[in-house]
N, C-alpha and C positions, 0 to 999 in steps of 0.2 A: 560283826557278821560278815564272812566270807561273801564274793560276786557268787560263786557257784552255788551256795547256800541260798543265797536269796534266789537265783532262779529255779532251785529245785524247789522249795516252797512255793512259790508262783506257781510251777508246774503242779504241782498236786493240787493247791484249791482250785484251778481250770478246770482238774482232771475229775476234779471232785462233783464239781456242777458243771456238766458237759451241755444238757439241754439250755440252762441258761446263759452259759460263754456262747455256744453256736448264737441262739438268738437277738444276743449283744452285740455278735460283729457283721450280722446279719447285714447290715447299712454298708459295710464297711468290703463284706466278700461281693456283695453288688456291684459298687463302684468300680474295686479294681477288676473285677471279672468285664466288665464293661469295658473299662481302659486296656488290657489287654488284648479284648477279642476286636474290637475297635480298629486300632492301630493295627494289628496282625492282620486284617481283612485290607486295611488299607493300604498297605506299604505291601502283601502280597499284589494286590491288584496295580499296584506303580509299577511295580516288577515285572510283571504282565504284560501289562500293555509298552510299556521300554521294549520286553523281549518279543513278543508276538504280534501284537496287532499294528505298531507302526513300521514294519518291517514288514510283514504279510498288505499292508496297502501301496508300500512303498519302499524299496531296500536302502541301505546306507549312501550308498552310492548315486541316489537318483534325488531330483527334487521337482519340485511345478513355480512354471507361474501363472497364479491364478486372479480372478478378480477381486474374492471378499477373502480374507483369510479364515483359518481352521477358527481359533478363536472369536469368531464374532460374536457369541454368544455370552461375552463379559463387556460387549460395548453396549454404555449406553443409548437412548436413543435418537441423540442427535448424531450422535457417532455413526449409529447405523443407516441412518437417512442419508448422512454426507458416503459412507461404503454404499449402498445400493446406488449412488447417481455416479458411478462409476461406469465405465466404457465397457462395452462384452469385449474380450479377447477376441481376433477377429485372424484370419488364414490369414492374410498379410503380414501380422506380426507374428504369424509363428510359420511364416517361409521367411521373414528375417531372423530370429532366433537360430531357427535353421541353418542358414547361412553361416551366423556369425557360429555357432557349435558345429561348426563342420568335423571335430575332432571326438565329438561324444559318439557314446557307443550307440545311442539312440532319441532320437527327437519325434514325440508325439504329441497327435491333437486328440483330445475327446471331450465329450458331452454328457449331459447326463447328471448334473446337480445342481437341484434337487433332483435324484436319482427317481425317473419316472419310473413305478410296478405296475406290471402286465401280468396277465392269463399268458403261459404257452399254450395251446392247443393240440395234439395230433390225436386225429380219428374221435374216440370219445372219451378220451385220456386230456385233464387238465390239470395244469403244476400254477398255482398263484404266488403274488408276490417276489415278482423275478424281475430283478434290479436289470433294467436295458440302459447298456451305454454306448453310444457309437462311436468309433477308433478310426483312424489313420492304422495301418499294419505294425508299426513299431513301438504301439504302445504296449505289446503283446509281449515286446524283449525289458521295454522301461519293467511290466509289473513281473517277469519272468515267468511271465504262464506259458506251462507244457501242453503242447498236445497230447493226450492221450489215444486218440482215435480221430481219423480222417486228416484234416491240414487245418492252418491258418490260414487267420483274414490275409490276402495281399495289395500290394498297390494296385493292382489291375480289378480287384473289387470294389476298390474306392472311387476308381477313375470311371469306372464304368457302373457305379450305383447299383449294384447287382444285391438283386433281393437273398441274400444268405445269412446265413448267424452259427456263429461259434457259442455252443451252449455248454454252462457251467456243469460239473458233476453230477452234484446234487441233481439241479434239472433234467437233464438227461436220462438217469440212475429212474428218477420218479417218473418217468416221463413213458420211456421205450422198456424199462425191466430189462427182460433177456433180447429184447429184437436189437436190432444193427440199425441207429439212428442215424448213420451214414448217408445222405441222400433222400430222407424223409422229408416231407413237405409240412412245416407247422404253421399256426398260424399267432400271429403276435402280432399287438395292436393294431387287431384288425386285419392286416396284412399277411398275405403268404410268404414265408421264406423256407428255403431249402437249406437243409442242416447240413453242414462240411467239416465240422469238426467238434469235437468234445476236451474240455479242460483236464488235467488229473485233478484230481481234491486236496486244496488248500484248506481244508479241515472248518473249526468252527475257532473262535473265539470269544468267552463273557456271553457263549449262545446264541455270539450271531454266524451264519454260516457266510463266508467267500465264494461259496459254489453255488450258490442262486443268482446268476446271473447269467444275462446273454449277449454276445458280442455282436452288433452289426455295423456296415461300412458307415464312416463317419455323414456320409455323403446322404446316404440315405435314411440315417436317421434325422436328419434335416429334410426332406421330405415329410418324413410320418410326423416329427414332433416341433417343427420351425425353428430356428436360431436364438431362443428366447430363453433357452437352459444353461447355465456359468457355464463355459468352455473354457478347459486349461491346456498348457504347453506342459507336457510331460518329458523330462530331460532324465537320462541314464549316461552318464560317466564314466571313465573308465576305472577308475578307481574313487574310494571313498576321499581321496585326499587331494582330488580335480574336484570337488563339488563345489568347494568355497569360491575357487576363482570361476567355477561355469558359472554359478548364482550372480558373483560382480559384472560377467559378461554379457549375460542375459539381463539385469536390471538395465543395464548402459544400454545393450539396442534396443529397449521395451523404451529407455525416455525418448531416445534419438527417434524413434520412429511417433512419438506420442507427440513431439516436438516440447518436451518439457524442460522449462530453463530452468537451472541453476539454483538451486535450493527451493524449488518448485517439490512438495511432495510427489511421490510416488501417486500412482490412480489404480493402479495392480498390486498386489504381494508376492512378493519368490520366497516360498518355503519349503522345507525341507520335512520327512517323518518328524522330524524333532521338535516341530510346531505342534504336534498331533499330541505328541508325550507332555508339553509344558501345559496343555489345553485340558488335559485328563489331571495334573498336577495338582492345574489351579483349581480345578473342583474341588478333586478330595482335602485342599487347604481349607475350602470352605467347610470341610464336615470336620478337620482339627479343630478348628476354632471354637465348633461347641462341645469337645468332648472334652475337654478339661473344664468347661464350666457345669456341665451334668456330673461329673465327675467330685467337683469339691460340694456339689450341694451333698451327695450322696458319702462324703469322708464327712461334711459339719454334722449332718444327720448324725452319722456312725459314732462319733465323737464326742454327741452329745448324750447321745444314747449309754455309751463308754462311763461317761465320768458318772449319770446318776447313778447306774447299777454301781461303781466303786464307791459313791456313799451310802448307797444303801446298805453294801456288804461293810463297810465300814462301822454302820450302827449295826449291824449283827454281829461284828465279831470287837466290839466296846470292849466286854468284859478282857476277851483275849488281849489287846492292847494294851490291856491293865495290868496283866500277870507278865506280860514279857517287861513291861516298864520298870516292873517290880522287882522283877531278876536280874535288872542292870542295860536290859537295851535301851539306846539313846534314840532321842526324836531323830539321828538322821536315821539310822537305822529301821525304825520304823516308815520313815517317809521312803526312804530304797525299796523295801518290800513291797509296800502297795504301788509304788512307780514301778516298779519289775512287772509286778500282776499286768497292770496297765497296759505296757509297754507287747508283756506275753500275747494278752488276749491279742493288741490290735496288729502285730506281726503273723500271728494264727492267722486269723483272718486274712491280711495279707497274702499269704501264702496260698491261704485256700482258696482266694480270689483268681491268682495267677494259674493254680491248676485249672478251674472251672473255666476262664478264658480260656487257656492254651484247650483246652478240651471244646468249648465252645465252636472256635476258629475252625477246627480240626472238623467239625462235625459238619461244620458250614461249606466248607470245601469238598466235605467227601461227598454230600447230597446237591450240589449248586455248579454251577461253572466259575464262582467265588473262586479265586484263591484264595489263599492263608498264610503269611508266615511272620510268624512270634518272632519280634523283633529284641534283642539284648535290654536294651535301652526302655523298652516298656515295663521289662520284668521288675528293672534297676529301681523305674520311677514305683511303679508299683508298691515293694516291698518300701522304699524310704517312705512313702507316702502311711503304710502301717504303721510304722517305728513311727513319725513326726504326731502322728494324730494321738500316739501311747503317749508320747511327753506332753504334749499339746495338754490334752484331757485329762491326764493322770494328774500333773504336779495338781491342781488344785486339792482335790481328796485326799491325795498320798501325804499332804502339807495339813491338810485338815484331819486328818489322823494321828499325824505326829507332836500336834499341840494338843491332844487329851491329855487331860490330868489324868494322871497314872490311878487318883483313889479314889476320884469322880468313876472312872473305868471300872473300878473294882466291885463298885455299889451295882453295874449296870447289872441286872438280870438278864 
């Protein structure tokens, strides 16, 4: 018997019992529709966050040194006892920083994480949950925020604690409507401040917006909220390819000034966006790990399911085993045919599994700030994962069919 013959047989008894093939691979269009939409949500959102969101916090070219790193949240907890008895970053070491980066394009101080939210206030208009962080003037050029309307923070508002704030889009937008928030007086934690400038909009990301925030002098947000919030050195480079050596320059005067010997850990971290990326990474590593094991309960499932229906149809079509035995087909012959069926169903399935994700994924993105994107490599595993579970669960029935006695078969009714 002909490869093609046998799978055009295949094909018709599938075709022939549609309701009960769907139901069959039923386990099986689960699993891999799950592995796909899965992986495609996740490897779009790596994608994401690489391109948008640590680059929108922090450009290529720029890094921080800060106290606890981005990562802290995978330390255990002796780990995080030993990070919190860490030093605050303090203006002295980041006027030496300073000093020693006299060639970067910018060197800032700020404040503000855990990033304290306030009420703005003006007149009987209020915008909540507005991320205040207080700056030095050049953190302004580190994160590359444009003015839109009015000016920037500068050094003469820092040195002089002057009650002002540069408010985010978003805030402003919800804030004044149509009026000229130019010179408006709001009130924030408590406090008065006159508004001098407005951000353009850095948009949203994963839903969270950039433009709910408000800028005021470093100076005086040490006043409203005391020195007790992680303070970083914000460094801007001239190019992405000075960052490595800025990083070893800034570690070196961060021990020098720490007085740290010589194979003495670090009491700070200097990281860069690309901490932010390995930190989002490491998460979704944690949700790979269990999708391959949701993934084979839901293919043994399918698989088991697979081989009884191929004995069952195997005792309903006895008699036919009988008459083709009779005609001159040979046990492998026969053992091919139901291995083809096998193999048909669980790559149908397959297949339909890979549509239903990609379709999944696609839905999840159109209605969510999810991305999506269906990855080569998912489809690949996918479809083998059909075929493996066809041979897998087939050879037994397909083997169990081809040892009928060809006249025992022929008695079957």
């Amino acid at each position: 018997m002909l490869p093609l013959d046998v799978l055009r047989t295949a094909l018709i008894e599938i075709r022939a019992n549609k309701l009960r093939s769907f139901f069959t691979l039923l386990g099986i269009i689960v699993s891999v529709a799950f592995l796909v939409a899965v992986v495609a949500i996740i490897q779009g959102m790596n994608a994401y966050v690489t391109e948008n969101v640590a680059n929108s916090l922090m450009g290529t070219n720029a890094f921080e040194v800060r106290r606890m790193p981005i990562q802290i949240g995978f330390f255990d907890d002796e780990a995080y006892k030993r990070l919190a008895r860490r030093p605050m970053i303090t203006r002295a070491e980041f006027e030496a920083v300073r000093a020693e980066l006299h060639d970067a394009a910018a060197v800032a101080l700020s404040s503000g994480f855990p990033t304290p939210l306030s009420n703005v206030q003006w007149r009987a208009r209020e915008v909540g949950d507005v991320s205040i962080r207080g700056i030095t003037a050049p953190f302004q050029d580190v994160q590359d925020y444009r003015i839109e309307r009015g000016r920037p923070l500068t050094d003469l508002d820092e040195n002089q604690r002057r009650a002002v704030v540069v408010l985010g889009h978003e805030v402003a937008d919800k804030l004044f409507e149509a009026a000229d928030p130019i010179g408006a007086e709001v009130r924030l934690g408590g406090e008065r401040f006159e508004v001098i400038g407005v951000i353009a909009s850095k948009g949203r990301v994963l839903g969270q917006s950039f433009d709910a925030i408000a800028l005021i002098p470093f100076s005086r947000y040490e006043m409203i909220y005391g020195r007790r919030s992680t303070t970083a050195i914000s460094v801007k480079m001239a190019g992405a390819a000075d960052v490595a050596l800025g990083m070893s320059r800034a570690e070196e005067r961060m021990r020098l000034v720490r007085q740290l010997r010589p194979g003495q850990e670090n009491d700070f971290t200097v990281e860069t966006a690309e901490a932010l990326v390995t930190f989002w990474k490491n998460l979704t590593n944690v949700l790979f790990s269990v999708v391959p094991a949701v993934v084979a309960i839901g293919v043994v499932v399918g698989g088991i399911v697979i081989m009884n229906i191929m004995l069952m149809v195997i005792t309903e079509r006895t008699r036919e085993i009988g008459i083709r035995k009779a005609v001159g087909a040979r046990a492998r012959d026969i053992e091919r045919q139901f291995l083809a069926e096998a193999i048909s169903l669980s790559l149908a399935g397959g297949m339909i599994g890979v549509m239903s994700g990609w379709a999944f994924a696609t839905l999840v993105s159109a209605v969510s700030p999810l991305p999506a994107r269906v990855s080569l490599w998912s489809v690949l595993v996918a479809m083998l994962l059909g075929a493996g579970v066809g041979v897998l669960f087939g050879v037994y029935p397909a083997r169990r069919a081809a040892r009928l006695d060809p006249i025992t078969a022929l008695r079957a009714e």
